[in-house]
N, C-alpha and C positions, 0 to 999 in steps of 0.2 A: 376635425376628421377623426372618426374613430379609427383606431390603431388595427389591424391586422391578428387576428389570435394563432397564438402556436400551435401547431400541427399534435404537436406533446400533450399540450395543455388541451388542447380540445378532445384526444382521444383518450385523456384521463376524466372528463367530466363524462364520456358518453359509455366509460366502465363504471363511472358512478353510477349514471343513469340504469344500467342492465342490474346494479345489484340492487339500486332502491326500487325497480319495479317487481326485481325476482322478489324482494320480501314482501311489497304491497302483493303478489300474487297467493302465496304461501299464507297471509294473515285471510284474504278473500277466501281461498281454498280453506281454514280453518273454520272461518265464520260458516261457508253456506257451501258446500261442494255443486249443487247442482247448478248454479249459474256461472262456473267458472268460466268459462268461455267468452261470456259477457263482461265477466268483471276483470278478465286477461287484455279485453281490448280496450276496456274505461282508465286499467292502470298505466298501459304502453301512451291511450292519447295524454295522459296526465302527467307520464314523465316526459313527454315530449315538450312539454310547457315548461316544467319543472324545470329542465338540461338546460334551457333558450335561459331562462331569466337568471338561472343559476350563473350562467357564463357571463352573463350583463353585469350583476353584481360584481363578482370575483374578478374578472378580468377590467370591469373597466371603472362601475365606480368604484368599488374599495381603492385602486393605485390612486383615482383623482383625488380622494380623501387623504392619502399618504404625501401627494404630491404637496398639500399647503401647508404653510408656516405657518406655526407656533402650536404648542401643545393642546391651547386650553382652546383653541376653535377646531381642532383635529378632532376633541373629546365632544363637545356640543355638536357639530357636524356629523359625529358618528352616530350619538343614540338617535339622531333626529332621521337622517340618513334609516336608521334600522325600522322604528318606528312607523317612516313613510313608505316602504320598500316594500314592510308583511301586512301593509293596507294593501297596496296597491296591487301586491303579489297576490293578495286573499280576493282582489279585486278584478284582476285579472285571471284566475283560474275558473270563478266564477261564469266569468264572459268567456274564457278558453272552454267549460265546460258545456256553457250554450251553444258554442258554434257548432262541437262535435255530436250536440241531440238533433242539431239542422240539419248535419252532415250521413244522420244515421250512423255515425260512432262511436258516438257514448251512448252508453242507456241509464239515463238515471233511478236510480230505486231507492232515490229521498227523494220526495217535492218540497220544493222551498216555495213560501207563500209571498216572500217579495225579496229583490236584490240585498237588503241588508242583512235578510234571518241566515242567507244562503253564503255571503260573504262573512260573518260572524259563525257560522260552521265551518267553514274552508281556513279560519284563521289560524286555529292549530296545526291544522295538515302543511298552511306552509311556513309556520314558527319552526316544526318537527323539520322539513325539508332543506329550509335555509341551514338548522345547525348540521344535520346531516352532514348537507355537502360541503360544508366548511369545515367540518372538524377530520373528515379525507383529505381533502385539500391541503389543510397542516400539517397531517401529518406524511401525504406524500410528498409536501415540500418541504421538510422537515429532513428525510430518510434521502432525500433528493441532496440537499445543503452536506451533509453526512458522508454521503458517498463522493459526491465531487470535494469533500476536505480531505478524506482520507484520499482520493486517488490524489490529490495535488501537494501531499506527504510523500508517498510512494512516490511520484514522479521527481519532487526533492530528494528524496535520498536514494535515487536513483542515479540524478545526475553529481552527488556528492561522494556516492561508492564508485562513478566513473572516475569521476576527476582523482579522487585517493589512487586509483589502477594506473592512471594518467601517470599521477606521481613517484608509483613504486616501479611499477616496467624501466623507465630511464634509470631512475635511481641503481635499483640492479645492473643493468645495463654500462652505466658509468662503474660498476663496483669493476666488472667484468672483462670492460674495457684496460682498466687500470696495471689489473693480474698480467693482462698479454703484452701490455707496456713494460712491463717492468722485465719482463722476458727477454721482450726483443730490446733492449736498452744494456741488459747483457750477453747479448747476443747468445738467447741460450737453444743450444738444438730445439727445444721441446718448442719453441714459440709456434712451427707448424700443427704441430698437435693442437694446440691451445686455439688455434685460430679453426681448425676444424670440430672440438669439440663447442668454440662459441656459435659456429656455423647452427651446430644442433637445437644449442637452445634458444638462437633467434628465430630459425624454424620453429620450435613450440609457441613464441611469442607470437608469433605472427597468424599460427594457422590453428591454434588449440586452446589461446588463453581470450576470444573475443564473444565465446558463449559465456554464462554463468557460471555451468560447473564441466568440472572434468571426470575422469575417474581417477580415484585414487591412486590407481597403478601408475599415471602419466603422472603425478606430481609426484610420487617416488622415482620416478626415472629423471626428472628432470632435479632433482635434491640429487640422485646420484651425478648426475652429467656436473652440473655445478662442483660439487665437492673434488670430483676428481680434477674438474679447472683447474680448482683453488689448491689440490695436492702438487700440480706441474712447478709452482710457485716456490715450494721447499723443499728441504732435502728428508730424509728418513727421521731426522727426530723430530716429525711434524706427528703424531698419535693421531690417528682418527679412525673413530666407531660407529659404523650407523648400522642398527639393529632396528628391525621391526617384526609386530604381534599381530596382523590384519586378519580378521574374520572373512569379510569381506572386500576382494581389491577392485571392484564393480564401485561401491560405495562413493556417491558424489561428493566432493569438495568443491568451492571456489576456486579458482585455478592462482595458483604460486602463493597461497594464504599462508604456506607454515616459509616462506621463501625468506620472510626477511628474518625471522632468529637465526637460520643459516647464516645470512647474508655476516647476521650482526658478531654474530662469534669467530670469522675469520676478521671480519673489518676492524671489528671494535677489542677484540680479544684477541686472536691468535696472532696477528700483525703488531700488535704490539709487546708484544710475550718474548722476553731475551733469550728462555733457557726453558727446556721440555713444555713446548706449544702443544697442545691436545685441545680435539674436538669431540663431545661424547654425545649421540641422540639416537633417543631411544622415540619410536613411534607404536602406541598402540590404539586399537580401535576394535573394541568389541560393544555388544549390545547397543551401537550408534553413538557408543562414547569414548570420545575420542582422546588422548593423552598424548601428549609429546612435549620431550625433556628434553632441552641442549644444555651442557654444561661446556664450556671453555676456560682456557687459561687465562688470566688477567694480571697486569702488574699496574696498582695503585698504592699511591701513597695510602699511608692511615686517615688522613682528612677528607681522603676524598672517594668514600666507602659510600655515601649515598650515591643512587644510580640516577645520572643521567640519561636519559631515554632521547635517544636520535630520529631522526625522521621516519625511519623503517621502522623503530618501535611503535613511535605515536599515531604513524597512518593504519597499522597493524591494528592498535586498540580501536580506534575510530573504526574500520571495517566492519570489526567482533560487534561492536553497537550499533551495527547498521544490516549485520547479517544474522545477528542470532540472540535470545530471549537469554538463553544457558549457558554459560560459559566464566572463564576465569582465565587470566593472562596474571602471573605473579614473576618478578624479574628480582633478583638477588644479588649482590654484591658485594665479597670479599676481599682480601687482598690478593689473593691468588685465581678464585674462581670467579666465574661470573654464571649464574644459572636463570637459564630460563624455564616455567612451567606452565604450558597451556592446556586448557580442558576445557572440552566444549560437547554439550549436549548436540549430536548434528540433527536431531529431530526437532528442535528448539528454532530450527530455520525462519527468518521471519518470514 
């Protein structure tokens, strides 16, 4: 039983069919202007033939050919296959073109003096029409193959910059938790504040971080709400600087992208800093190029001055590879400081 043809596939062989009769009209129109009208209805009946056996081909034998085992009768089947196809196709245009002179729709203007002289004319026209439509066909399924790779890329790291979101939200989230534990464990006035300030920024997670991007204004607010969390936690000789240079505060971001170097300079640095804990970041963003520098206090031995990168770093770089062409994340480790520096072209967006 023959198979059923796709709706897609059929209504790409019948834009084949409109542009190979627009040219057979145009070459007629070149040759002889005054019989166009005639030679407009002899090319429409002849791509109608053309479309029919073009579809028979492509759609049913070529896959039968693809369907059988082994190479070497795939290759004999085919030239044999081809061979027999632009007889029978020269053979049949022939007889297609008699029915349309019965029907008063063609009008022929060569007389052929028997079936063979007349079939041995028509043989190029349909050697010309077989590659035609075959070599559209390649390359619209080609461009077809192409675009469902790329969207099923996109749709991959789609769902791998979700899951990273997945990861960092709690992440933060536990950091956050942790600061108001340690609060109310010493039963410090400030733990209501803390629980109202966290109020705020689960309100931003909730209602502001589940589009793409924000504006920049809203992830400066929420780097401010965070910071001050994280100031309730110490006393005055905790140093912290947050300075910014924004051209424009409209300007999209990812939402909470520059979150985890904060995160990372109280968790991984100033939490552990015995003696003048400091937090220094600077934010700039001109010409869509974005710069942001956190420096914190750190206390390491001498051995162990290379940097370990925590979860919030490495979900952080994995994003930048998944969000943007332009960019640069370099992290530094001393014994006393620890620096991070990001730059990122935001035009560079994938």
């Amino acid at each position: 039983m023959l198979k059923k043809i796709n709706i897609k596939n059929l209504r790409l062989y019948l834009w084949i069919g409109v542009v190979y009769c627009g040219l057979a009209v145009l070459a007629d129109l070149a040759r002889d202007p005054k019989t166009i009208g005639l030679s407009f209805l002899n090319d429409v009946w002849r791509t109608i033939y053309i479309v029919g056996i073009s579809i028979l081909l492509y759609e049913y034998i070529v896959p039968y050919i693809r369907a059988k085992k082994g190479f070497l009768k795939k290759i004999i089947l085919s030239i044999l296959t081809l061979f027999l196809y632009i007889f029978f196709f020269s053979l049949g245009m022939y007889a297609w073109r008699g029915i349309g002179i019965v029907l008063n729709i063609f009008t022929p203007f060569t007389e052929f003096a028997s079936m063979s002289e007349g079939t041995s004319e028509l043989f190029g026209l349909s050697l010309f029409s077989v590659i035609f439509f075959g070599i559209i066909r390649h390359f619209y399924n080609h461009s077809q193959l192409r675009r469902k790779a790329r969207q099923l890329q996109i749709e991959k790291q789609e769902a791998e910059l979700n899951y990273l979101k997945s990861q960092t939200n709690p992440h933060f989230l536990f950091n956050t938790l942790n600061n108001i534990y340690a609060l109310a464990r010493d039963k410090s006035d400030l733990a209501p504040e803390s629980i109202l300030r966290l109020s705020k920024i689960l309100r931003f997670m909730l209602y502001e971080t589940s589009g793409a991007y924000i504006a920049l204004e809203q992830e400066l607010k929420i780097i401010d709400d965070y910071i001050a969390l994280e100031q309730l936690r110490y006393d005055e000789t905790l140093q912290v600087n947050f300075n910014y240079d924004i051209e424009n505060r409209k300007q999209a971001l990812p939402p909470l992208l520059l979150m985890p170097l904060i995160e990372n300079a109280f968790k991984h640095g100033v939490s552990e800093t015995r003696s003048q804990p400091f937090v220094y970041v600077h934010l700039s963003v001109r010409n869509r190029q974005l710069l942001f520098n956190v420096r914190n206090s750190s206390e390491v031995y001498a051995d162990e001055v290379a940097v370990k990168e925590n979860i919030g770093l490495s979900n952080l770089r994995r994003q930048l590879e998944l969000l943007y062409t332009d960019y640069k994340l370099t992290v530094q480790q001393s014994q006393s400081v620890f620096t991070a520096i990001l730059k990122i072209n935001l035009a560079s967006h994938v």
